[in-house]
BAPA-236669 format. One record per residue: residue in one letter; x, y, z of N, C-alpha, C in turn. Coordinates in steps of 0.05 Angstrom, whole numbers. Atoms other than C-alpha are relative to their C-alpha. Layout:
N
<atom lovex="A" n_east="X" n_north="Y" n_up="Z" ca_east="X" ca_north="Y" ca_up="Z" c_east="X" c_north="Y" c_up="Z"/>
...
***
This chain:
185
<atom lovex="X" n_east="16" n_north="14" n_up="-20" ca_east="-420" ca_north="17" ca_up="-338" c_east="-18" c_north="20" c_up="15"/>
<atom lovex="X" n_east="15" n_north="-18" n_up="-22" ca_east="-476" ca_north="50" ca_up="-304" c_east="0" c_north="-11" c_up="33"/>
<atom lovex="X" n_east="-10" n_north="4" n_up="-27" ca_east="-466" ca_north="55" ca_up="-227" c_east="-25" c_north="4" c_up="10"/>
<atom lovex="X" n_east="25" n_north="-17" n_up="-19" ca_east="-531" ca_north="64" ca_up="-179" c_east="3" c_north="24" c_up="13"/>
<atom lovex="X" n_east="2" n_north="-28" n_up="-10" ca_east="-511" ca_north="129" ca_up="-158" c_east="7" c_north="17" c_up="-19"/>
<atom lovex="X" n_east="-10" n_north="-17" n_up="24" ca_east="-493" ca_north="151" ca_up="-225" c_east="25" c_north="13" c_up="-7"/>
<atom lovex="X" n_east="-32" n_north="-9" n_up="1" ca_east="-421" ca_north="166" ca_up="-211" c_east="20" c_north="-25" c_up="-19"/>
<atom lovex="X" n_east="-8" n_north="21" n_up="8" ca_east="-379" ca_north="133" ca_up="-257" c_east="33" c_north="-5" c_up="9"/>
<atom lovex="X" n_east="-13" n_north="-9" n_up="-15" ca_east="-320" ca_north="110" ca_up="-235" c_east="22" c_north="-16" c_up="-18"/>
<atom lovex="X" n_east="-25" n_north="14" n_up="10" ca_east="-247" ca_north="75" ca_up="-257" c_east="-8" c_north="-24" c_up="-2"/>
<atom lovex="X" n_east="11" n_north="26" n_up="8" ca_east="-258" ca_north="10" ca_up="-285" c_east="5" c_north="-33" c_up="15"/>
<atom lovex="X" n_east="-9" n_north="33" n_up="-22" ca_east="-225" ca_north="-39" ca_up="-234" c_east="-16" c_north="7" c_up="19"/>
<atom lovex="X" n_east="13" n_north="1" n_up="-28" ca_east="-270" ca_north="-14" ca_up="-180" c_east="-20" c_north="-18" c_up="-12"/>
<atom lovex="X" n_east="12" n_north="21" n_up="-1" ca_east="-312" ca_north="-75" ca_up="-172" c_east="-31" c_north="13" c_up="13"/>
<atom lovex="X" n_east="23" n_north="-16" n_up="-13" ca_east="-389" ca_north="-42" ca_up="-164" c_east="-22" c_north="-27" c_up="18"/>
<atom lovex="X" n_east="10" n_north="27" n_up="-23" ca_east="-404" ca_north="-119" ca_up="-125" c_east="4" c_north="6" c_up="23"/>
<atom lovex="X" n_east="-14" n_north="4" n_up="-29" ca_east="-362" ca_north="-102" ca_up="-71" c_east="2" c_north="30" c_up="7"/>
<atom lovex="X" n_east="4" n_north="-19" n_up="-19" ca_east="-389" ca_north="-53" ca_up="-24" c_east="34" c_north="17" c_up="13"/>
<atom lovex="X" n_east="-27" n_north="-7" n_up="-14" ca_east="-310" ca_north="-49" ca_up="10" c_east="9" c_north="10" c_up="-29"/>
<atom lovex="X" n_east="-11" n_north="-14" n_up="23" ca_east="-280" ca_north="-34" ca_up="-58" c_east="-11" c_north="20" c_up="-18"/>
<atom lovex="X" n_east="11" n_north="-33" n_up="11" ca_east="-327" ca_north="24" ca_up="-87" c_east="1" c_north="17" c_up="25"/>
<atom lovex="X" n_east="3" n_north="-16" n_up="-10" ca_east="-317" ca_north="47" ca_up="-17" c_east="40" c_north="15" c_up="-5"/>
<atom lovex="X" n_east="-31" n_north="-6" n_up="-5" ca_east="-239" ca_north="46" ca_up="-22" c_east="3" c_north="17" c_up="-23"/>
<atom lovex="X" n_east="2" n_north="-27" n_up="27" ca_east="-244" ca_north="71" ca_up="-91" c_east="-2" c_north="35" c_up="1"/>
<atom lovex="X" n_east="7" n_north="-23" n_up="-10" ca_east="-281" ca_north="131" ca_up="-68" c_east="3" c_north="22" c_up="23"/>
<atom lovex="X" n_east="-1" n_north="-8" n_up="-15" ca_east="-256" ca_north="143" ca_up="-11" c_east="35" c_north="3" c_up="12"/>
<atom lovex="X" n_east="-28" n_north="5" n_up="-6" ca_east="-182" ca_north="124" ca_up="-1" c_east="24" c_north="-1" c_up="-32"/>
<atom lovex="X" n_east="-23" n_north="0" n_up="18" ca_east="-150" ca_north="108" ca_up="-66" c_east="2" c_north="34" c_up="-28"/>
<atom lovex="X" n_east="-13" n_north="-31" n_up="12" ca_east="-105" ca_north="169" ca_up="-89" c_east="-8" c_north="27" c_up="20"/>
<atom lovex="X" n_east="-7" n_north="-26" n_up="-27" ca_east="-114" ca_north="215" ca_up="-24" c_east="14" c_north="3" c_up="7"/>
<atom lovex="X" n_east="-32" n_north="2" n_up="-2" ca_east="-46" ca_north="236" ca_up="-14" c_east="-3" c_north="-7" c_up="38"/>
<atom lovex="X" n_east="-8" n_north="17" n_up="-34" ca_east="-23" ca_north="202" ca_up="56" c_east="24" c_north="13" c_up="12"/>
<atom lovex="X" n_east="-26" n_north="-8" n_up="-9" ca_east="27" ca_north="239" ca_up="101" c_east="-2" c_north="-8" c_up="30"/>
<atom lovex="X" n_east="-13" n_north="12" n_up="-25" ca_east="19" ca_north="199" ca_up="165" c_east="17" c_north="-24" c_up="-8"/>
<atom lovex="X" n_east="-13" n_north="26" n_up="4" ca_east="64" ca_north="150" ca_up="173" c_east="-12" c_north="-24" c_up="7"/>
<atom lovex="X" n_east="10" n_north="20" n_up="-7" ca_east="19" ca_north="104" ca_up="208" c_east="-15" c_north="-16" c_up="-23"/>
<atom lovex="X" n_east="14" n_north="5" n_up="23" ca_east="-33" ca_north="100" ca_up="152" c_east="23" c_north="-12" c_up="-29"/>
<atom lovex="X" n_east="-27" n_north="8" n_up="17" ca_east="43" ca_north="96" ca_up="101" c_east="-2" c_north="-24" c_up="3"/>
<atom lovex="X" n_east="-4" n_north="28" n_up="-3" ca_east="62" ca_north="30" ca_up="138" c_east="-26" c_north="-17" c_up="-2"/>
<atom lovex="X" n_east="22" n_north="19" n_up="-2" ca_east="-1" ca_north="-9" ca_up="138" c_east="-6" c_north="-3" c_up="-25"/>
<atom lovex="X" n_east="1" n_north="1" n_up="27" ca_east="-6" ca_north="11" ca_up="65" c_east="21" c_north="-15" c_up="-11"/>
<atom lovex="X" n_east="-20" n_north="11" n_up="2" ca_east="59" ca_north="-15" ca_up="55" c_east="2" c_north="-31" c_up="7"/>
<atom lovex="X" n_east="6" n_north="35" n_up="0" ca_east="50" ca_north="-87" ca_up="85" c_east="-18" c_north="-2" c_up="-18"/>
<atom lovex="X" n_east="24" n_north="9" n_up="6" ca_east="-17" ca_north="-89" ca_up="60" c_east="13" c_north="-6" c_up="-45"/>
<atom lovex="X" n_east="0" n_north="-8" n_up="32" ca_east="8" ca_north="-73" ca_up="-22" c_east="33" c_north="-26" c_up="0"/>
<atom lovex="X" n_east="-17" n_north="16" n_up="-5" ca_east="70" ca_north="-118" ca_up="1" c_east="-15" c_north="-34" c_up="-6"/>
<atom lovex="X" n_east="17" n_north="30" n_up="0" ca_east="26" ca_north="-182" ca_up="19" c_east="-23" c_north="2" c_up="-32"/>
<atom lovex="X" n_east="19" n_north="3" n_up="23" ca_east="-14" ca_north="-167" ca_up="-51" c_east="21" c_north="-6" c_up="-30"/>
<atom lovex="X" n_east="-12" n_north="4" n_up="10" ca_east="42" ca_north="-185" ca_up="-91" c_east="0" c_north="-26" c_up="-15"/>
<atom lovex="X" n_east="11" n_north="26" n_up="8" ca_east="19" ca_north="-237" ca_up="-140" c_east="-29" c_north="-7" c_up="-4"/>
<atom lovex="X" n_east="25" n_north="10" n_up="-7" ca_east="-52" ca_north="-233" ca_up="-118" c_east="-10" c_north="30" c_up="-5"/>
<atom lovex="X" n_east="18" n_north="-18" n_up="14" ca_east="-109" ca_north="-188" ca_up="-130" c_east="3" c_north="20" c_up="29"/>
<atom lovex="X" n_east="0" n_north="-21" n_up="-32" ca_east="-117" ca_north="-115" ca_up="-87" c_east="-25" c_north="-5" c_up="17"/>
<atom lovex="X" n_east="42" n_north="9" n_up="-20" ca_east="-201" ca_north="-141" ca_up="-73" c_east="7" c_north="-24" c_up="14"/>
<atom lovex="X" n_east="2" n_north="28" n_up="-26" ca_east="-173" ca_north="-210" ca_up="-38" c_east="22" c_north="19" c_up="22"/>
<atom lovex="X" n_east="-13" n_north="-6" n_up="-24" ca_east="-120" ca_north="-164" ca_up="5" c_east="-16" c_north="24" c_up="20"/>
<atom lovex="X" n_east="25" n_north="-26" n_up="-15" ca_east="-177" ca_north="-105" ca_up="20" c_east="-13" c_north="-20" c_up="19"/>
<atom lovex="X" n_east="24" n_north="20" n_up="-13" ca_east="-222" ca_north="-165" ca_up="40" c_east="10" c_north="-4" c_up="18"/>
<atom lovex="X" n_east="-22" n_north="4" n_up="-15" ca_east="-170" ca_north="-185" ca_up="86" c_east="7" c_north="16" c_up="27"/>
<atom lovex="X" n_east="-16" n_north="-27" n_up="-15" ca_east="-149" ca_north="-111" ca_up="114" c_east="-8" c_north="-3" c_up="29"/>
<atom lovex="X" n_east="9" n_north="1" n_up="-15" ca_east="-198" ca_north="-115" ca_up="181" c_east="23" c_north="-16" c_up="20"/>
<atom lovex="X" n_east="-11" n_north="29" n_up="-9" ca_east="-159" ca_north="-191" ca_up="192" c_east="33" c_north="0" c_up="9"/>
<atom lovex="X" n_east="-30" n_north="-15" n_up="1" ca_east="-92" ca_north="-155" ca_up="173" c_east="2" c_north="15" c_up="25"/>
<atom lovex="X" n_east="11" n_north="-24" n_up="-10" ca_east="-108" ca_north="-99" ca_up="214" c_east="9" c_north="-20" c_up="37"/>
<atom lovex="X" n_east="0" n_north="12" n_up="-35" ca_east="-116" ca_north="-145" ca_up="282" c_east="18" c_north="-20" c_up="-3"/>
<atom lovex="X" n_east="-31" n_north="12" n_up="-2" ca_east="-59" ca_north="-198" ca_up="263" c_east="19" c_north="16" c_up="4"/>
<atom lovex="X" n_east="-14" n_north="-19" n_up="-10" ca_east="-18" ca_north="-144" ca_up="261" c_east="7" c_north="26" c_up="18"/>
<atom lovex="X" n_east="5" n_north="-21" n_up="-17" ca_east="-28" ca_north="-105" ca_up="316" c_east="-9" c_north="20" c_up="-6"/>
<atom lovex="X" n_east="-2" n_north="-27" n_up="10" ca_east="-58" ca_north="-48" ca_up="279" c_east="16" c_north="13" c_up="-10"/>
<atom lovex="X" n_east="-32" n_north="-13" n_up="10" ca_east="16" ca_north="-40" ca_up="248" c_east="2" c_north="20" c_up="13"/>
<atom lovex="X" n_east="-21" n_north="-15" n_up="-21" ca_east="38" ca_north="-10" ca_up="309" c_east="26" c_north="-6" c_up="-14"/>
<atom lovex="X" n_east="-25" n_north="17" n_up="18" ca_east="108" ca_north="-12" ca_up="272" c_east="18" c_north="-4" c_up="29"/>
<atom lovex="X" n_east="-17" n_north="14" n_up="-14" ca_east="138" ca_north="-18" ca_up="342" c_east="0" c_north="-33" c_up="12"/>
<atom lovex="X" n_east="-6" n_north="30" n_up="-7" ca_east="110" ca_north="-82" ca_up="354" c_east="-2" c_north="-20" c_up="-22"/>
<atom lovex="X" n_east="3" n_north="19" n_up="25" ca_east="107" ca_north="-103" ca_up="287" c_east="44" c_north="-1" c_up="-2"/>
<atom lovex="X" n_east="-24" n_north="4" n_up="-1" ca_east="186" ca_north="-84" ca_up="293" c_east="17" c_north="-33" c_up="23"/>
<atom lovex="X" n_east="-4" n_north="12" n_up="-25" ca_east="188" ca_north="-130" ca_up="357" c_east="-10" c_north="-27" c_up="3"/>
<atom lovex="X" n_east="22" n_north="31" n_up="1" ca_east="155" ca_north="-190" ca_up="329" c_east="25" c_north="-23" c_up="-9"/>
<atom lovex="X" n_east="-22" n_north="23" n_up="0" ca_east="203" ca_north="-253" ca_up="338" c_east="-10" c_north="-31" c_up="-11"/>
<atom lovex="X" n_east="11" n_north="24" n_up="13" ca_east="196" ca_north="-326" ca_up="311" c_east="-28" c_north="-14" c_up="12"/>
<atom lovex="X" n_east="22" n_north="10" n_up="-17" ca_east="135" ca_north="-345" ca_up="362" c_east="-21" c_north="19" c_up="-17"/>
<atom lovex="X" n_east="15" n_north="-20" n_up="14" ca_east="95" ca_north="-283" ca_up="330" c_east="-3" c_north="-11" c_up="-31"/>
<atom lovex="X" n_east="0" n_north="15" n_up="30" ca_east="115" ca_north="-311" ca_up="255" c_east="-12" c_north="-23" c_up="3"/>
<atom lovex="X" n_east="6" n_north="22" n_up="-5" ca_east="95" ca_north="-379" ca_up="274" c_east="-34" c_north="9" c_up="2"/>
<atom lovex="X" n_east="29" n_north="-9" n_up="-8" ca_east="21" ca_north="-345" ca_up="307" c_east="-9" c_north="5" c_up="-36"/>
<atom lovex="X" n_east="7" n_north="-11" n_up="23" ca_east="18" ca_north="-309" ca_up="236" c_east="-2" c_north="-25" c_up="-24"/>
<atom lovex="X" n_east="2" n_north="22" n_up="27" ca_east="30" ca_north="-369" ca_up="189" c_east="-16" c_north="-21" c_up="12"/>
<atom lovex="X" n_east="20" n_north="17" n_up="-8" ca_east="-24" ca_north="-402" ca_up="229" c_east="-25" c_north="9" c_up="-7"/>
<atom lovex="X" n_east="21" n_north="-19" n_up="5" ca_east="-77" ca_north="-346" ca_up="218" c_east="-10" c_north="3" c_up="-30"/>
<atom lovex="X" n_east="7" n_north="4" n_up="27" ca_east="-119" ca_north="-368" ca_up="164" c_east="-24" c_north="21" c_up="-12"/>
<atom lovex="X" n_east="16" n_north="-29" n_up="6" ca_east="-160" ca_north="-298" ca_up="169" c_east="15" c_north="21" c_up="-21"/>
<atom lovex="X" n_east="2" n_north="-23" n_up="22" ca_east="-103" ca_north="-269" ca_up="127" c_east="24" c_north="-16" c_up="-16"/>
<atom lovex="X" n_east="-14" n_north="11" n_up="15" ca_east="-45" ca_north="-288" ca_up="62" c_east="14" c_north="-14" c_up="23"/>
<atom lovex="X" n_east="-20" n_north="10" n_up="-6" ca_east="-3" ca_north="-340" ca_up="97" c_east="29" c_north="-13" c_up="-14"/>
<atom lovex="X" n_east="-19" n_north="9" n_up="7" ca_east="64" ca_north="-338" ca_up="66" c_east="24" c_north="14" c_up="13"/>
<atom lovex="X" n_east="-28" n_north="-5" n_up="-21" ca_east="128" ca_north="-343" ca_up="109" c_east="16" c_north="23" c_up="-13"/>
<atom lovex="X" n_east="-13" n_north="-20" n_up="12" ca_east="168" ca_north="-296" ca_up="57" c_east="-22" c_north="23" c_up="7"/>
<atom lovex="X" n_east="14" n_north="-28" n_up="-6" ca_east="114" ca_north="-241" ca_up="56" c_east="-3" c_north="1" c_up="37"/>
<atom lovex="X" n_east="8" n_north="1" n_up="-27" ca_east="107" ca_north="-251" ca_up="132" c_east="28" c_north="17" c_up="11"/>
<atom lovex="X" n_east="-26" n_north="-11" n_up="-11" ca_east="179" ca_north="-238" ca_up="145" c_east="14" c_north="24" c_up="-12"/>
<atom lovex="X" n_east="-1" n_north="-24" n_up="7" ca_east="189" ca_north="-184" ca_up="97" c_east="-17" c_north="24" c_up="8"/>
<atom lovex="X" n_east="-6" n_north="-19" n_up="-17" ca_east="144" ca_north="-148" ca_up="133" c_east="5" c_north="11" c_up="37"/>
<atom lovex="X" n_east="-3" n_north="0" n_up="-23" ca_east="172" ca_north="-153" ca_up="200" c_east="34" c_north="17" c_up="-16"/>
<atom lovex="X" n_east="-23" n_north="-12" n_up="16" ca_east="243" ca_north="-135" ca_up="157" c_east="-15" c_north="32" c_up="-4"/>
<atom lovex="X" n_east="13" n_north="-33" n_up="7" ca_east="205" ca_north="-76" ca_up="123" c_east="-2" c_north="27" c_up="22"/>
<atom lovex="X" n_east="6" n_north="-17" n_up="-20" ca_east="180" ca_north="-50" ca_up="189" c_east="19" c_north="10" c_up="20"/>
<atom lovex="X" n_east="-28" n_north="-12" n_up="-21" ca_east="250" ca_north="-44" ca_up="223" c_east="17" c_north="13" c_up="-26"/>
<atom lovex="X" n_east="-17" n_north="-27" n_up="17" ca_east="278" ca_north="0" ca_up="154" c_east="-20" c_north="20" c_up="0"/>
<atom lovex="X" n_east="24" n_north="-29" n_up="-3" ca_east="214" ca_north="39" ca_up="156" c_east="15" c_north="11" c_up="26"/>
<atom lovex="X" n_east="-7" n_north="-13" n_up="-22" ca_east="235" ca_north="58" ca_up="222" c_east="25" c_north="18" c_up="3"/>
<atom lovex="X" n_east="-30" n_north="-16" n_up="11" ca_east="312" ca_north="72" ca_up="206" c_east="-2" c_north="19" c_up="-23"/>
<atom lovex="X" n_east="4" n_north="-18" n_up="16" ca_east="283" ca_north="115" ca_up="149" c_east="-20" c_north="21" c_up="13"/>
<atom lovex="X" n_east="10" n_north="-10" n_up="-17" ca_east="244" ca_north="150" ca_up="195" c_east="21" c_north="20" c_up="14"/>
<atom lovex="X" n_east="-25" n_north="-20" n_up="-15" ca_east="301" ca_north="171" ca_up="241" c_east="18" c_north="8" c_up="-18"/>
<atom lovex="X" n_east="-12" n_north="-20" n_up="23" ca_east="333" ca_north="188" ca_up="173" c_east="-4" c_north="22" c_up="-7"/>
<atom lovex="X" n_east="13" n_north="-24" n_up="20" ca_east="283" ca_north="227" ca_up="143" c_east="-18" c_north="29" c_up="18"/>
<atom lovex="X" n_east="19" n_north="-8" n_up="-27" ca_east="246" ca_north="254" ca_up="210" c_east="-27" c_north="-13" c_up="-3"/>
<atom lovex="X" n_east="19" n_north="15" n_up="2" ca_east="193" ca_north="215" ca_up="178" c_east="-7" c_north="-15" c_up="-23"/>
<atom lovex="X" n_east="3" n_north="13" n_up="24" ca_east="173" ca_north="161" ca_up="125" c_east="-14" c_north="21" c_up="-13"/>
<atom lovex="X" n_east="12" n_north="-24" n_up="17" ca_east="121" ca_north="214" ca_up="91" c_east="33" c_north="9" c_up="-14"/>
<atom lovex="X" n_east="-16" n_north="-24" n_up="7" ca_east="184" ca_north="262" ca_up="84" c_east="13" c_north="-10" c_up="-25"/>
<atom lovex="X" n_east="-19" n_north="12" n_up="21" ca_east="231" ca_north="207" ca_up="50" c_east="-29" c_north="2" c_up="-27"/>
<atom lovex="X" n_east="19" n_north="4" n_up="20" ca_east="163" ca_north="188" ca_up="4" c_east="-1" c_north="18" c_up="-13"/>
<atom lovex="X" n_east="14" n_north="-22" n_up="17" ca_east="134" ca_north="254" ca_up="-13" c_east="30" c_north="18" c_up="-9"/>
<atom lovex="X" n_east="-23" n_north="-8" n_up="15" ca_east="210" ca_north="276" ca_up="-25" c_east="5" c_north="-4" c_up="-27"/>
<atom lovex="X" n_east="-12" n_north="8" n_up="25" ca_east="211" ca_north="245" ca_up="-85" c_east="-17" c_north="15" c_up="-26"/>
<atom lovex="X" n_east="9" n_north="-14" n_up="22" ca_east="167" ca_north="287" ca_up="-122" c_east="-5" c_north="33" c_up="12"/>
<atom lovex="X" n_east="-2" n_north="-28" n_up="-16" ca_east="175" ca_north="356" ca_up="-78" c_east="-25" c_north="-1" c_up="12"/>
<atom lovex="X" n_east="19" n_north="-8" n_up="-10" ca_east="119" ca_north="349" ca_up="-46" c_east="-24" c_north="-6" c_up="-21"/>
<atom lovex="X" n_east="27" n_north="-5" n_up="24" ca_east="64" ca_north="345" ca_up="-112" c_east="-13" c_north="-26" c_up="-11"/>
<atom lovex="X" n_east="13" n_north="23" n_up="11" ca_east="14" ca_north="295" ca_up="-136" c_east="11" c_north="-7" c_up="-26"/>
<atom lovex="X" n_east="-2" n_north="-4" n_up="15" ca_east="33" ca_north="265" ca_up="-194" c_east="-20" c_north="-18" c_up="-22"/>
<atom lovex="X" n_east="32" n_north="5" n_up="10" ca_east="-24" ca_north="256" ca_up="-249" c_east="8" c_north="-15" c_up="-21"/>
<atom lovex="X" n_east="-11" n_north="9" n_up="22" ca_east="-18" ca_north="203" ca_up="-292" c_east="-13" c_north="-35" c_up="-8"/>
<atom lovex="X" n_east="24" n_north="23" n_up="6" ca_east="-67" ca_north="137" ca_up="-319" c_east="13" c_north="-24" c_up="-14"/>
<atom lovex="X" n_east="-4" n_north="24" n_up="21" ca_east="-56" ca_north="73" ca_up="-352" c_east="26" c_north="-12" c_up="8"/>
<atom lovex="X" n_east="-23" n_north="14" n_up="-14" ca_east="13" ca_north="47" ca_up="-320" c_east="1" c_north="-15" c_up="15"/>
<atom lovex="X" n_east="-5" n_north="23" n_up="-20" ca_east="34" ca_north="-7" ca_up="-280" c_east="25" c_north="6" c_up="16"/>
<atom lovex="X" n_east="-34" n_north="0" n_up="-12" ca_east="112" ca_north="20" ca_up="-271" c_east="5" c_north="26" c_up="-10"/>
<atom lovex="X" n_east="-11" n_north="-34" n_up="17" ca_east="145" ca_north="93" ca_up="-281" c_east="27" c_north="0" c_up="12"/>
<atom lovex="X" n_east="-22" n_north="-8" n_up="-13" ca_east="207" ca_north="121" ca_up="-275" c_east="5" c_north="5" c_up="34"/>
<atom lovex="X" n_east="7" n_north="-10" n_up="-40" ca_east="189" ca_north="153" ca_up="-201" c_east="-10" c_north="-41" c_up="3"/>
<atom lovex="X" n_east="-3" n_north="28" n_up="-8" ca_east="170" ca_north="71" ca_up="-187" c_east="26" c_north="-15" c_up="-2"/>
<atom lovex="X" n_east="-14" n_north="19" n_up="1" ca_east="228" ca_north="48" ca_up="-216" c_east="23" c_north="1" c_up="26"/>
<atom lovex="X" n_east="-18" n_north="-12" n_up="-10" ca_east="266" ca_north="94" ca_up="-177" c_east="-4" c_north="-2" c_up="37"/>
<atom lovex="X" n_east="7" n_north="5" n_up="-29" ca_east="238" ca_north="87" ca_up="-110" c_east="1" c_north="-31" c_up="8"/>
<atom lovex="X" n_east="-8" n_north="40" n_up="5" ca_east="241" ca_north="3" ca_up="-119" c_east="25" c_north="6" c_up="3"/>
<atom lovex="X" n_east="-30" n_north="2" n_up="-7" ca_east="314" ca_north="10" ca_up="-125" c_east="9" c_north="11" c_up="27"/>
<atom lovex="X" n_east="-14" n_north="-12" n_up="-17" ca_east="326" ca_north="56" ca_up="-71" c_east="-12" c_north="-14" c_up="29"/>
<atom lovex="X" n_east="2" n_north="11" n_up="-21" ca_east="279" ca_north="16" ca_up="-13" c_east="13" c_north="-26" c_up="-10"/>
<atom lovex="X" n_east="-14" n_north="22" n_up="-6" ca_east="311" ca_north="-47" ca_up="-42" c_east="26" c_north="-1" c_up="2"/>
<atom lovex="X" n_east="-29" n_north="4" n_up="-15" ca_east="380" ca_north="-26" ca_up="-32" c_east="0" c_north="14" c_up="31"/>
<atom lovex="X" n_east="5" n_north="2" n_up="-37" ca_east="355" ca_north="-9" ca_up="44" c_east="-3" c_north="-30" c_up="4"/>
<atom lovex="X" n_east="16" n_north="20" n_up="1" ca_east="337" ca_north="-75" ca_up="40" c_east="-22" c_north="-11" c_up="4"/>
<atom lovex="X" n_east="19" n_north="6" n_up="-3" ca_east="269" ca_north="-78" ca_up="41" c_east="-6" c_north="-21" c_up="-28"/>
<atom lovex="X" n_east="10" n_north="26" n_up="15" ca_east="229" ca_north="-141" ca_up="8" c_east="-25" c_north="7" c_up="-17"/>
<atom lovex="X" n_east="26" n_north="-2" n_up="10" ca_east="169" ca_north="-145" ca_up="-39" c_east="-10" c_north="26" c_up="-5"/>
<atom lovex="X" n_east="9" n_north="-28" n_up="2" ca_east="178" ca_north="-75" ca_up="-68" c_east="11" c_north="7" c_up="-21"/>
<atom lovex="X" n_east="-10" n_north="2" n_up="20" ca_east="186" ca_north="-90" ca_up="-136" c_east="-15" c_north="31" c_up="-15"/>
<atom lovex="X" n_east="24" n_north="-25" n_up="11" ca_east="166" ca_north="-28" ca_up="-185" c_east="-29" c_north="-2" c_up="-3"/>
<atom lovex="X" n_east="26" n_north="1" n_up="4" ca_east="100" ca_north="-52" ca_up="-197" c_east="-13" c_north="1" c_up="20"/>
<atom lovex="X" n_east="11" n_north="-5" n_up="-20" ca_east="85" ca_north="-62" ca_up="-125" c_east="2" c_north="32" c_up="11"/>
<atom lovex="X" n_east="-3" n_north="-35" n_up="-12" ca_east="115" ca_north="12" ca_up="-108" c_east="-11" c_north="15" c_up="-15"/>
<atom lovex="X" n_east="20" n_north="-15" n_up="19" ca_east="66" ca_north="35" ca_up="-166" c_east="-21" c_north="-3" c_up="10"/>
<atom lovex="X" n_east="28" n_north="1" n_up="-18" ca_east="13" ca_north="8" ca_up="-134" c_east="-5" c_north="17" c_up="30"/>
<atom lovex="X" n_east="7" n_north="-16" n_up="-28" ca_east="27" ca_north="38" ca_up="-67" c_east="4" c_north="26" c_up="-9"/>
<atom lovex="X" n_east="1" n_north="-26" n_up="7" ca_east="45" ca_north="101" ca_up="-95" c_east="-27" c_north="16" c_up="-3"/>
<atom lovex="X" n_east="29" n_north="0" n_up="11" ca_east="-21" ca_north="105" ca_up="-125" c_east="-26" c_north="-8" c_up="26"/>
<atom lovex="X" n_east="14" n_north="0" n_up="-20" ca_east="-52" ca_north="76" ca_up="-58" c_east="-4" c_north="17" c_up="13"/>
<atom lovex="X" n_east="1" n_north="-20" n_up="-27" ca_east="-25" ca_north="134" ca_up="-13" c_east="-7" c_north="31" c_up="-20"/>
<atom lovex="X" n_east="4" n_north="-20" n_up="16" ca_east="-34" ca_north="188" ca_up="-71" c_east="22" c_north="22" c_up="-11"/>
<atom lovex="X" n_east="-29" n_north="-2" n_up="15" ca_east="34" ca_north="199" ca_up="-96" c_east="-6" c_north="10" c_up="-31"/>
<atom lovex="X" n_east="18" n_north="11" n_up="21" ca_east="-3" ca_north="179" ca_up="-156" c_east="-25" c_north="-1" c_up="4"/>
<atom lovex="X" n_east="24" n_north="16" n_up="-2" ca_east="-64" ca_north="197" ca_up="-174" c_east="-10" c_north="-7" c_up="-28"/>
<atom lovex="X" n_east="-3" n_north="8" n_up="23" ca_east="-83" ca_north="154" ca_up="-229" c_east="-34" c_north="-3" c_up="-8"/>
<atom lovex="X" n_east="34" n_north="0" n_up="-2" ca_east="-170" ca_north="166" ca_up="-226" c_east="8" c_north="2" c_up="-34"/>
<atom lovex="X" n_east="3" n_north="4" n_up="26" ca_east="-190" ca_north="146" ca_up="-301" c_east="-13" c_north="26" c_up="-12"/>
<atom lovex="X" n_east="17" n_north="-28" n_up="7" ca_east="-214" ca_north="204" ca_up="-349" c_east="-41" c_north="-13" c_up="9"/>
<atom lovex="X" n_east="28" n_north="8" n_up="0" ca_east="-291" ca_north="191" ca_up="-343" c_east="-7" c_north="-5" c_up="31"/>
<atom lovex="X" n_east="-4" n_north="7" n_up="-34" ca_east="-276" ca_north="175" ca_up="-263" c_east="-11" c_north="30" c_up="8"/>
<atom lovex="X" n_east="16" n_north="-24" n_up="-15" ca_east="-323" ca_north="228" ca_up="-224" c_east="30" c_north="11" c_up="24"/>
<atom lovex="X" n_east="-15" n_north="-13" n_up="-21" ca_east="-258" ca_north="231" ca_up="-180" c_east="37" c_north="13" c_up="-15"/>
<atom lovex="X" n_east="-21" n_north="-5" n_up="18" ca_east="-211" ca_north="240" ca_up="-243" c_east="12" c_north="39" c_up="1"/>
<atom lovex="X" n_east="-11" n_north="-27" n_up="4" ca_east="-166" ca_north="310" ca_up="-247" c_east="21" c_north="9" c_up="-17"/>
<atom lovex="X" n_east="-16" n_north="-2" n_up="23" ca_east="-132" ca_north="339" ca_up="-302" c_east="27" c_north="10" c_up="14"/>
***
C-alpha cells in the first residue's frame, strides 16, 4: 500500500483514520512502565473484547472522561450509582460485564501493585525486563501465561488473546511488521 508520507507501515493500521496511523506510529509497541498509562490500557484492551481496536481508539477520549481518566482510585471506588451512570453513557461500549470487570480489575491492579511495588514491575517481570520481538500471533506462551496468572487474581476479560493484544499495546511485544518503517529485527 502506498502511504502519503511514504512510510509504510503494518497492515491493520487503517491509513483513513487519522487516530489510528497516529496510534500506530506513535503508541503501539512503546514499552509502558507507568502504571497509569498500564491501567487505562488495560480497561481500554478489556472493553475491546469481541470488537475491533479502531471502534475502542474511537472511543478512548469518551473512555478517558467516563472514567475519570482511570484514576484507578476512583475507578476502584466506583459503586452501583457510577455503573448505572456508565451503562447509560452512549459515548462509550455499554456492557454491564465489561463495565464491572473493570471496576473488579481496578481493585487487583491495585493489590498487585502493593505486591509488586508496582503493576509495570509484576508486567515487565515476566520477561526480565526486555522487549520481546515477534509478528504474526494472536496468543504465545508469555500470553498464555500471564492470562492464567491475572485470571487466577481474578481479574475478568483477560483471556490470552486479549493479554496479547495488550502486551503488544504497552510494548511487551513489539510485533511492527517486516516492511513497517517502525519494524526491528
Amino acid at each position: 500500500m502506498e502511504w502519503p508520507d511514504g512510510k509504510q507501515r503494518c497492515c491493520w493500521a487503517n491509513p483513513a483514520n487519522p487516530r489510528y496511523v497516529a496510534y500506530h506510529d506513535d503508541e503501539w509497541g512503546v514499552p509502558v512502565h507507568d502504571d497509569g498509562r498500564l491501567f487505562e490500557m488495560l480497561v481500554l484492551e478489556c472493553f475491546q473484547a469481541g470488537l475491533s481496536w479502531e471502534c475502542i481508539l474511537n472511543k478512548r477520549e469518551a473512555f478517558r472522561r467516563a472514567f475519570d481518566g482511570f484514576d484507578l482510585d476512583a475507578v476502584c471506588a466506583y459503586g452501583q450509582q457510577k455503573v448505572e451512570a456508565l451503562l447509560q453513557d452512549a459515548s462509550i461500549v455499554r456492557n454491564r460485564l465489561k463495565v464491572d470487570a473493570a471496576i473488579t480489575n481496578a481493585r487487583i491492579f491495585r493489590s498487585m501493585q502493593e505486591e509488586h511495588g508496582s503493576f509495570a514491575a509484576y508486567l515487565w517481570g515476566w520477561t526480565d525486563g526486555k522487549v520481546v520481538r515477534e509478528t504474526g500471533l494472536a496468543t504465545s506462551l508469555l500470553s498464555d501465561a500471564v492470562s492464567a496468572d491475572l485470571k487466577r487474581r481474578g481479574m475478568k476479560f483477560v483471556g490470552s488473546t486479549v493479554v496479547y493484544a495488550y502486551l503488544q499495546a504497552v510494548g511487551v511485544i513489539d510485533s511492527h511488521e517486516e516492511g513497517c518503517f517502525l519494524h526491528k529485527e
